[in-house]
C-alpha positions in Angstrom: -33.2 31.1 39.2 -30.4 33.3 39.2 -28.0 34.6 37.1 -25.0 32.1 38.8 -27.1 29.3 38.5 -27.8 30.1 34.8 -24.2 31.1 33.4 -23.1 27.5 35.7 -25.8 25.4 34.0 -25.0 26.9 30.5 -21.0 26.5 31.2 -21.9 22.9 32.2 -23.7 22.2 28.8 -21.3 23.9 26.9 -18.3 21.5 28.6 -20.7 18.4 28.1 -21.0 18.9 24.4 -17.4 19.7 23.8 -16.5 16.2 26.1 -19.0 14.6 23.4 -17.5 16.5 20.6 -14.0 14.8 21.5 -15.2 11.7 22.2 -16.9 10.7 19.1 -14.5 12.5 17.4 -11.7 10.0 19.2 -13.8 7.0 18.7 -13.7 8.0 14.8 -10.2 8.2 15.3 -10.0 4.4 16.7 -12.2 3.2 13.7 -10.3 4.4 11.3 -7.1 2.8 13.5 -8.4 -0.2 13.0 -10.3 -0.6 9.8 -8.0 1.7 7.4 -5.0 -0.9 7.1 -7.7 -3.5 6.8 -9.6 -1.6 3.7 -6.2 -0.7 2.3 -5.1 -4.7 1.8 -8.2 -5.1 0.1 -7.7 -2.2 -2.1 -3.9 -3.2 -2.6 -5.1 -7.2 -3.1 -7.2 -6.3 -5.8 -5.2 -4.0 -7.2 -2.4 -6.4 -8.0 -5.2 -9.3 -9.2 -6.0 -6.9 -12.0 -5.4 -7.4 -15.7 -3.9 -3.8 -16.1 -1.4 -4.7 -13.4 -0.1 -8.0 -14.3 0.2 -6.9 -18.2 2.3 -3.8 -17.1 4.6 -6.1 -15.2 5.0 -8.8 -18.1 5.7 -5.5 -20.4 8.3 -3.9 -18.0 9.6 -7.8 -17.2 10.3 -8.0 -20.8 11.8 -5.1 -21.5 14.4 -5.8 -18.9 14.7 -9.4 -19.7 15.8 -7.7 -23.3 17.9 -4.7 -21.9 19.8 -7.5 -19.8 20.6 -9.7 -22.9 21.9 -6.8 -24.4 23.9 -5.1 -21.4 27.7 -5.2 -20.1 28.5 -7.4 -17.6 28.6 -4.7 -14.8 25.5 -3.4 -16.1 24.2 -6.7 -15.4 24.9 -6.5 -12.3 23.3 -3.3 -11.5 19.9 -4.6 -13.8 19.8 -7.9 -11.2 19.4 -5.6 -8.4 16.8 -3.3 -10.0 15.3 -5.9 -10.9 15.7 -7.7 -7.6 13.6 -4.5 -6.3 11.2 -3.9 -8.7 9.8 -7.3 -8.6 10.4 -8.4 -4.7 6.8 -9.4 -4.4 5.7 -10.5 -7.6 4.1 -13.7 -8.0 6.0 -15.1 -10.7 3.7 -18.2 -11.6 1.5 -15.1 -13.2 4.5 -15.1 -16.1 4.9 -17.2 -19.1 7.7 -19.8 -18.8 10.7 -17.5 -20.4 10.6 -14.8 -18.3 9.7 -17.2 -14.9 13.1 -18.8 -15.3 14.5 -15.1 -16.3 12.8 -13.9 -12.9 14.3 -17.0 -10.7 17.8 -16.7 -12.4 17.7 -12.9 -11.1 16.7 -13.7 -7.9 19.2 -16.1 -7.4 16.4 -19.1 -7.3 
């Protein structure tokens, strides 16, 4: 063979493994695309179902419930919408009575 041919059939492999390079590097890309908002729900689902979680929440929904009893009634107003924020998509059937009713008064329930 000759030296053209060579250099040609070595240029060829060296293009075919970059074109499978980028493809399976693209097809990772589309995997994780698809599957990483997937795998972060679950994470972020079982996050919030711990213990740990739900007990720093009753803490921190206390400690407002008691800041707010004791507050002006313009600093009430700026507590509701903290709290309003802080607890947008907490399921408040997790809390004891007191602070369920507390929660739903904020929120404007």
């Amino acid at each position: 063979m000759s030296k053209i041919k060579i250099a040609c059939i070595s240029l060829l492999i060296i293009i075919g493994m970059i074109t499978i390079i980028f493809a399976t590097t693209g097809l990772d890309l589309a995997m994780f695309k698809f599957w990483a908002p997937k795998y972060e729900d679950a994470r972020r689902e079982v996050f919030v179902s711990t213990k740990s979680y739900n007990e720093a929440k009753l803490q921190e929904l206390s400690k407002f419930m008691f800041e707010y009893s004791r507050s002006t009634p313009e600093d009430k107003i700026a507590m509701k919408s903290t709290i309003r924020h802080r607890f947008a998509d907490y399921d408040a059937t997790k809390l004891p009575y007191q602070l369920r009713v507390f929660l739903e008064e904020v929120r404007g329930y």
